[in-house]
C-alpha positions as CSV (number, residue, x, y, z in Angstrom):
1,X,16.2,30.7,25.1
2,X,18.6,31.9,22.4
3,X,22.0,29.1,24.1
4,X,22.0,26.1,22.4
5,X,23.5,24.9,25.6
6,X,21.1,26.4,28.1
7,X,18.2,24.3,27.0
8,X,18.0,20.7,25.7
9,X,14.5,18.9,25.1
10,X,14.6,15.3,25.4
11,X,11.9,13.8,23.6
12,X,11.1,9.9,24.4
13,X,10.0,8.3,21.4
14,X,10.9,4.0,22.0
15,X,7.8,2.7,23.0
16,X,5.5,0.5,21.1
17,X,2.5,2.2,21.6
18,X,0.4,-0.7,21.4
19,X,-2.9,0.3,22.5
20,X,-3.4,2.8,19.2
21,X,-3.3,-0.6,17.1
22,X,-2.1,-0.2,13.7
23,X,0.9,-2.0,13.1
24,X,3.5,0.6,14.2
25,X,4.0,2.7,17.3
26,X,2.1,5.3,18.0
27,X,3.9,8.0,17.7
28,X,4.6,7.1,13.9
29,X,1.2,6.8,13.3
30,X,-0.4,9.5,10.5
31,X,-2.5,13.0,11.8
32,X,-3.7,15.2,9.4
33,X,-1.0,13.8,6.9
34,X,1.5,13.3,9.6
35,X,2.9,11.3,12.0
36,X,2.8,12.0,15.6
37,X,6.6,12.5,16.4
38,X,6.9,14.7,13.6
39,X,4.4,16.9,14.6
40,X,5.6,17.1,18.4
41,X,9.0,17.6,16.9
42,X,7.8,20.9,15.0
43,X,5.7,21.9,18.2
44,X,8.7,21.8,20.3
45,X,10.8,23.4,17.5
46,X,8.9,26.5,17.3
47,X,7.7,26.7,21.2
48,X,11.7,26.9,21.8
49,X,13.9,28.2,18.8
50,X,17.5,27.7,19.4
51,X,17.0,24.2,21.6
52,X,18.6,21.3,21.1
53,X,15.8,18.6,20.6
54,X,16.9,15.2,21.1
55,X,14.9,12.5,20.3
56,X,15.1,9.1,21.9
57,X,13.7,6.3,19.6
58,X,14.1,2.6,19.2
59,X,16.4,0.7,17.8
60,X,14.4,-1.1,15.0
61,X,12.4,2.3,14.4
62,X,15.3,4.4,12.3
63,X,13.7,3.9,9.3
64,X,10.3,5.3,10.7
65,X,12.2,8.2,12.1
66,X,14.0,8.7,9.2
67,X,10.6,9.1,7.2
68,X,9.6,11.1,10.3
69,X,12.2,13.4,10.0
70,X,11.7,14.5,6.6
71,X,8.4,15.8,7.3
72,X,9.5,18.6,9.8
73,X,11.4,21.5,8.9
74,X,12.5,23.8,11.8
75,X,13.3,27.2,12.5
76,X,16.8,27.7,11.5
77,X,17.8,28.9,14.7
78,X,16.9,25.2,16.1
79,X,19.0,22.2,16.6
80,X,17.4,18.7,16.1
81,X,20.0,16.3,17.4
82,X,20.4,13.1,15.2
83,X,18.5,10.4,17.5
84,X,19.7,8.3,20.3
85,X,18.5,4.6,20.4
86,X,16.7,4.2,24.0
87,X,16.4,1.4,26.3
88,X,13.6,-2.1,27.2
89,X,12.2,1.1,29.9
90,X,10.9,4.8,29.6
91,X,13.5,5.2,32.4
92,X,16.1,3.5,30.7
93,X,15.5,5.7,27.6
94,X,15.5,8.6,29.2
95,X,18.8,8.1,31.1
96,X,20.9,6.7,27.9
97,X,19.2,10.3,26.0
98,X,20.6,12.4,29.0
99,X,23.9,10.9,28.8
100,X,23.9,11.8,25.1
101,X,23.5,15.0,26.3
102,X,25.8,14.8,28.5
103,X,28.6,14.6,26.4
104,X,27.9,17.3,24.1
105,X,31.0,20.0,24.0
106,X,28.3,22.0,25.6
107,X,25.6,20.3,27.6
108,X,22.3,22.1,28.7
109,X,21.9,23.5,32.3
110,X,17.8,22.8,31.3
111,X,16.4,20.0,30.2
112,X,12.6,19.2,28.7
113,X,11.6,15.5,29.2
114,X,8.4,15.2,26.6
115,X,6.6,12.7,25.5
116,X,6.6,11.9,21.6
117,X,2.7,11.2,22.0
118,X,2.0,14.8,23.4
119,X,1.7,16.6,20.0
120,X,-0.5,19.5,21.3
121,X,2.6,21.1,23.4
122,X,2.2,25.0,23.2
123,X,4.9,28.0,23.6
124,X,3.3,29.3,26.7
125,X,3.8,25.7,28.7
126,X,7.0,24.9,27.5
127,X,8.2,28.5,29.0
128,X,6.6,28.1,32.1
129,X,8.5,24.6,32.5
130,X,11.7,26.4,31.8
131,X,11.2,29.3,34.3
132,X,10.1,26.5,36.9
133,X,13.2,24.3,36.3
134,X,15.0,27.3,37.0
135,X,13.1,28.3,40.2
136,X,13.0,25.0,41.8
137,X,15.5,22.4,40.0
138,X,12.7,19.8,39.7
139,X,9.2,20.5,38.2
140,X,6.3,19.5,36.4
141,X,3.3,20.4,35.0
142,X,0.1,19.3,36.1
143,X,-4.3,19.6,36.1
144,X,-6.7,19.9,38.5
145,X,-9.1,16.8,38.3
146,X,-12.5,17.1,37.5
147,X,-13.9,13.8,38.3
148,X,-13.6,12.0,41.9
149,X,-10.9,9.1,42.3
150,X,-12.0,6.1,44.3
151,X,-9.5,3.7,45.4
152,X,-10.8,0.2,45.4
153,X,-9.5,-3.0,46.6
154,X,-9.2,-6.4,44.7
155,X,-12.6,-7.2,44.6
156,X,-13.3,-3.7,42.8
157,X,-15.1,-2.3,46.0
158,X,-14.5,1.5,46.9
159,X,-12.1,1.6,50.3
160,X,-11.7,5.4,50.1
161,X,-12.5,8.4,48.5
162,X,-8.8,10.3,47.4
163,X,-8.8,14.5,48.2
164,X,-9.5,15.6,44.8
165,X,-8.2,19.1,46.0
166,X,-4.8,17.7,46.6
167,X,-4.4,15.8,43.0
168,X,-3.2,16.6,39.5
169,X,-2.9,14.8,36.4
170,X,0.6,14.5,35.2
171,X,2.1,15.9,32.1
172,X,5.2,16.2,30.1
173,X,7.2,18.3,29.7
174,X,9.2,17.6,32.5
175,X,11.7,20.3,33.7
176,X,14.5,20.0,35.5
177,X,18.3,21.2,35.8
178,X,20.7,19.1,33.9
179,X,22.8,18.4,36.7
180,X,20.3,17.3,39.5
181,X,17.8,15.0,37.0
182,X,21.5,13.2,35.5
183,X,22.9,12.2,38.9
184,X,19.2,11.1,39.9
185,X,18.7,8.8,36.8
186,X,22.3,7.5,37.2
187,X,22.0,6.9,40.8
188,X,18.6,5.3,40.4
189,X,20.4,3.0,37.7
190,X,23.3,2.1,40.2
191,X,20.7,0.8,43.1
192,X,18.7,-1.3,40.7
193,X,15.2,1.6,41.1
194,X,14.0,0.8,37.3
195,X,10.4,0.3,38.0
196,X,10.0,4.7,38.7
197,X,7.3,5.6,36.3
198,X,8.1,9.2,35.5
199,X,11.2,11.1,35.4
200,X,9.4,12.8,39.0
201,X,9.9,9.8,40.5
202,X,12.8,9.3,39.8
203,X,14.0,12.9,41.2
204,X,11.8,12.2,44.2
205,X,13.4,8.4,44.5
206,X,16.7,10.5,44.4
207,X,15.6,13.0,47.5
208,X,14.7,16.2,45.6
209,X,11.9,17.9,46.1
210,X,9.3,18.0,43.1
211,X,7.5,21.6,42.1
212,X,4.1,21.2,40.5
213,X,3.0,24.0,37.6
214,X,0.1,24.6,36.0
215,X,-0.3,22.2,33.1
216,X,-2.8,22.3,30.0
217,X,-5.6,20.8,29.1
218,X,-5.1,20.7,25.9
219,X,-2.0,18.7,26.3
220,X,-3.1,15.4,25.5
221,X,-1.3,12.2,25.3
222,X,-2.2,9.8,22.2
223,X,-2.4,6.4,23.9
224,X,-5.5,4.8,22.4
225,X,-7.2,4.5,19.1
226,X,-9.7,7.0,20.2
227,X,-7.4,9.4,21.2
228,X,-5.9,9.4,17.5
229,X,-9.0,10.1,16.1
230,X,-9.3,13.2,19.0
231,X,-6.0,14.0,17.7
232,X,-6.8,14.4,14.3
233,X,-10.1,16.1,14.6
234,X,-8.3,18.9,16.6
235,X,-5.6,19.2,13.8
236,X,-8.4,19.2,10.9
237,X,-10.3,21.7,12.9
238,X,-7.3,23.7,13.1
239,X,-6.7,24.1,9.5
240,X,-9.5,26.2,8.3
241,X,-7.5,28.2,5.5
242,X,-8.7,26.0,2.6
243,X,-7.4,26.5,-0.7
244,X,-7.2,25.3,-4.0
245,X,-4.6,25.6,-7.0
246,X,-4.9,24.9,-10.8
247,X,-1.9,23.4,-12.9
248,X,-1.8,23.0,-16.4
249,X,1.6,21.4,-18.7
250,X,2.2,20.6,-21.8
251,X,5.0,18.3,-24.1
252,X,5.7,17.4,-26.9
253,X,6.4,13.9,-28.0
254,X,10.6,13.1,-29.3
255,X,12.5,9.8,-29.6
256,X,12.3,7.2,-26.9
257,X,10.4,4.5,-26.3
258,X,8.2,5.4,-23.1
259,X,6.8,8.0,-21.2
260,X,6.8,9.0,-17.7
261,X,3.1,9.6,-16.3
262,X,2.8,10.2,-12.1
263,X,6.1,8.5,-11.7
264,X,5.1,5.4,-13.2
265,X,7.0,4.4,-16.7
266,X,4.4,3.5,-19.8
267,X,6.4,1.6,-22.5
268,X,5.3,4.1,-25.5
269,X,6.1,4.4,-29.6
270,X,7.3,8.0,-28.8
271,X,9.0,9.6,-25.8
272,X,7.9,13.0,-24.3
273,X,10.6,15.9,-24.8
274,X,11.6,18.2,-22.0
275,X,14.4,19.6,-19.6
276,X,13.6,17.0,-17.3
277,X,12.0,13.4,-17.3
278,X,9.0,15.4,-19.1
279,X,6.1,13.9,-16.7
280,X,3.5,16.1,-17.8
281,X,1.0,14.8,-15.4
282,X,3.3,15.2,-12.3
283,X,4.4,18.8,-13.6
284,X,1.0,19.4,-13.8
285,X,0.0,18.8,-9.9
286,X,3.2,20.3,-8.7
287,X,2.2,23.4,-10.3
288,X,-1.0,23.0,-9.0
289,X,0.3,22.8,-5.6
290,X,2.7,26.1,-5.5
291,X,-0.6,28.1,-6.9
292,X,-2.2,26.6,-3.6
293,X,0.4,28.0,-1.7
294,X,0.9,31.0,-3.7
295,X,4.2,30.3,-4.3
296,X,5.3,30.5,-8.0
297,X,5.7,28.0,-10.1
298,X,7.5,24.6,-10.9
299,X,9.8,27.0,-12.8
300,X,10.7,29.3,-10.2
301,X,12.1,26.6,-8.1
302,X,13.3,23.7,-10.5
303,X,14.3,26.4,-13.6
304,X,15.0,24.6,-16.7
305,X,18.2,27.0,-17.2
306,X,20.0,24.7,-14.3
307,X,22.1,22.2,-15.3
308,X,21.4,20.0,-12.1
309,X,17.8,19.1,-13.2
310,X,18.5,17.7,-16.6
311,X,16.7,14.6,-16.8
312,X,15.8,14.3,-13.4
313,X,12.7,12.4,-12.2
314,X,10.1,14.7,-11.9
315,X,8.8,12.7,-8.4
316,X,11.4,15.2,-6.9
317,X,9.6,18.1,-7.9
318,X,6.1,16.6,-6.7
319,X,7.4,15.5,-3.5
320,X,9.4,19.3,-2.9
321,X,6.1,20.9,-3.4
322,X,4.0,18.7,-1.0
323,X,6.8,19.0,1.4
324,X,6.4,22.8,1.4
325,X,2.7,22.3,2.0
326,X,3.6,20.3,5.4
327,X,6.6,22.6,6.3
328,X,3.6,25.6,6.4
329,X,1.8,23.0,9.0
330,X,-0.7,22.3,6.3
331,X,-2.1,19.2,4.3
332,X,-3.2,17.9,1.4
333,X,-6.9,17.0,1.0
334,X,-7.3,16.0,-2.2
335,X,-5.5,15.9,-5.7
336,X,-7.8,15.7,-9.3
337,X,-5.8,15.4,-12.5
338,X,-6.9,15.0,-16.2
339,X,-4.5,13.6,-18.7
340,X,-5.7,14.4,-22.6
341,X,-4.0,12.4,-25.2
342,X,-4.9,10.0,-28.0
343,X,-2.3,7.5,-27.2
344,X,-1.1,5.5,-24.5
345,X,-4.7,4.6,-23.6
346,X,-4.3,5.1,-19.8
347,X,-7.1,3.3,-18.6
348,X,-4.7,0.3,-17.8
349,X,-2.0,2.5,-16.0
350,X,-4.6,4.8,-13.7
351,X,-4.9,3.0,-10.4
352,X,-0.7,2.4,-10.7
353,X,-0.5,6.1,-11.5
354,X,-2.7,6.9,-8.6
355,X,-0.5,5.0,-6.0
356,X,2.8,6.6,-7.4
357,X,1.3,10.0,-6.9
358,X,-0.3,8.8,-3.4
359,X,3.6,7.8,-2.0
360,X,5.1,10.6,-3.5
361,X,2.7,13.2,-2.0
362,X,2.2,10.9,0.9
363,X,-1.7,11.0,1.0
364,X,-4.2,8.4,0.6
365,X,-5.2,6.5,-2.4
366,X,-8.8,7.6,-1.6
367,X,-7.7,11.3,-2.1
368,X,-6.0,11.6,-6.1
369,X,-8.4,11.4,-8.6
370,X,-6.6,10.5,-11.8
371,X,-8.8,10.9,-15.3
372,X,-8.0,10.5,-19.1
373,X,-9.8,12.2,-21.7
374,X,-8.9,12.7,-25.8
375,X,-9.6,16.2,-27.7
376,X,-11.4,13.9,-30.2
377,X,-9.1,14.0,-33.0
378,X,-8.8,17.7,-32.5
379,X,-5.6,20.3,-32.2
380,X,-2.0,19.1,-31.1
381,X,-3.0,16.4,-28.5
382,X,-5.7,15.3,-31.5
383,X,-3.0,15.0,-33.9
384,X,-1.0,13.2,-31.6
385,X,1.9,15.7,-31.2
386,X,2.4,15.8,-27.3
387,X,0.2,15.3,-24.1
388,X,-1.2,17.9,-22.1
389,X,-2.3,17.6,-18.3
390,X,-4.5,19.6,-15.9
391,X,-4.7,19.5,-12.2
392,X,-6.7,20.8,-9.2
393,X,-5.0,20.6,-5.5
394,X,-6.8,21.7,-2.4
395,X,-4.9,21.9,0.8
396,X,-5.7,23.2,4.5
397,X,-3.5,25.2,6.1
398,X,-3.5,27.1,9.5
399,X,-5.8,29.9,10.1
């Protein structure tokens, strides 16, 4: 699917998402070290390089998405579409998305409708939707049942026993030709049919005839709390490459009045001398975190010889390194620094130090470990000449 105009992949991403609790929808909710959309976002990305992938959020969410976003990078052959705010329905999202696409200077004769909270799609499934939209215009993918449905009445006693044979469970993605799924959603919209529960419906509402493919198993939807932690035990189990990289920096003390330490400015006698803002401690982990990857050094990417990084904060650094680890579909388990100077005392500064480098490597407090030791009098750090910093990082990545 090499077009950008022969396939588009709608992904619904405006609901609230309730049911998983935690404050924010669901599908901005952290697995494995992160959220849900972006990790159905990459899915989708490298199941069909050279898509368009358009995702269909809520209004008050851009600033979610936007935090989403940075955690995915794509195949450069794909296209992720800047996002389209949806609607109060599923339905109505997905029919303000597909008018987006609609007025692209090429719109898709395909089109994917996925759900944001099916993180899980694979390559295989997402080609078989194509070659079934293809086939028969409408189609989607669906399971066998394994346990038997019962239909009960209002006072919860069975009336009938449905024909397991004849049922399947219903997934996303959804395929369907552009043309036929547009006109259904718009004529749906025109008679006042809002309440159809899948974009199926809605082609069936419209008079089309509905193709059932093999679905996955393993294609689950994250609706509850417990799914989450499903979710994440997957995605932990998936990443079995452990690893673990070693940093070590150095500086020298200069004019100035304060340091920088993990991102976190410590009014100081003495400022620390370097190309950039000279955080030792932050050079340190970075470094730590390309030898994790096997991936040079903080020098290699950020060289001192360029102009650009004169002074600049060295957060930038930490955060480019722990974005590689996610663009590589891995995470970071756990971070363990040791500062050694005489002065500042950093006892006072360590759990603010901790939180800087927990948001900038966006991990949890509970995983950076931040200690402070003195060379007792002894060697540079001893005589008070500069602060050095070691680290330890250990990330998982996919086998």
């Amino acid at each position: 699917m090499n077009a950008v105009s022969e396939l588009a992949i709608l992904v619904v991403a405006a609901g609230r998402g309730a049911r998983t609790g935690g404050g924010i929808p669901k599908q901005y909710r952290s697995l494995a070290g992160q959220p849900v959309l972006a990790r159905t976002l990459g899915a989708l990305m490298r199941a069909a390089p050279g898509a368009t992938v358009l995702p269909v959020i809520h209004k008050d969410d851009l600033d979610l998405y936007r935090t989403s976003a940075t955690h995915f990078e794509g195949d450069s052959d794909s296209c992720l579409a800047g996002p389209v705010f949806g609607g109060t329905t599923r339905q109505a999202s997905v029919r303000l998305g597909l008018e987006a696409l609609s007025v692209q200077q090429f719109p898709p004769t395909i089109v994917l409708i996925h759900d944001a909270a099916r993180l899980f799609v694979s390559g295989t499934l997402v080609q078989r939707a194509v070659a079934a939209a293809k086939t028969h215009g409408a189609a989607i993918p669906g399971v066998p049942l394994t346990d038997t449905i019962k239909e009960i009445d209002t006072q919860a006693s069975v009336i009938a026993t449905a024909p397991r044979a004849r049922l399947r469970a219903v997934q996303t993605p959804q395929a369907f030709r552009f043309d036929l799924i547009l006109a259904a959603h718009r004529k749906a919209a025109s008679a006042g049919a809002l309440d159809l529960t899948d974009d199926a419906a809605v082609a069936a509402w419209a008079g089309h005839r509905v193709h059932v493919f093999a679905g996955e198993a393993s294609n689950m939807k994250v609706t509850t709390s417990e799914d989450l932690a499903v979710a994440e035990a997957r995605l932990m189990g998936n990443l079995a490459d452990v690893r673990i990289g070693q940093g070590y920096d150095v500086h020298a003390f200069g004019p100035g009045g304060h340091i920088w330490l993990g991102g976190i400015k410590i009014e100081h006698y003495q400022g620390l001398a370097g190309h950039s803002d000279a955080d030792v401690l932050s050079h340190a982990i970075t470094d730590a975190l390309f030898g994790a990857l096997a991936d040079g050094d903080i020098g290699s990417h950020f060289p001192p010889s360029d102009p650009q990084w004169r002074g600049a904060a060295s957060r930038i650094f930490l955060a480019a390194a722990s974005a590689k680890v996610r663009a590589r579909g891995g995470v970071i388990a756990h971070i363990d620094a040791t500062l050694v100077c005489e002065r500042p005392k950093v006892g006072p500064h360590r759990d603010a130090i901790r939180a800087s480098i927990a948001r900038i490597v966006e991990i949890p407090l509970d995983r950076v470990a931040i200690k402070a030791t003195t060379s007792e009098g002894l060697g540079f750090t001893g005589r008070e000449e500069g602060i050095a910093s070691l680290a330890v990082a250990t990330i998982r990545l996919p086998l």
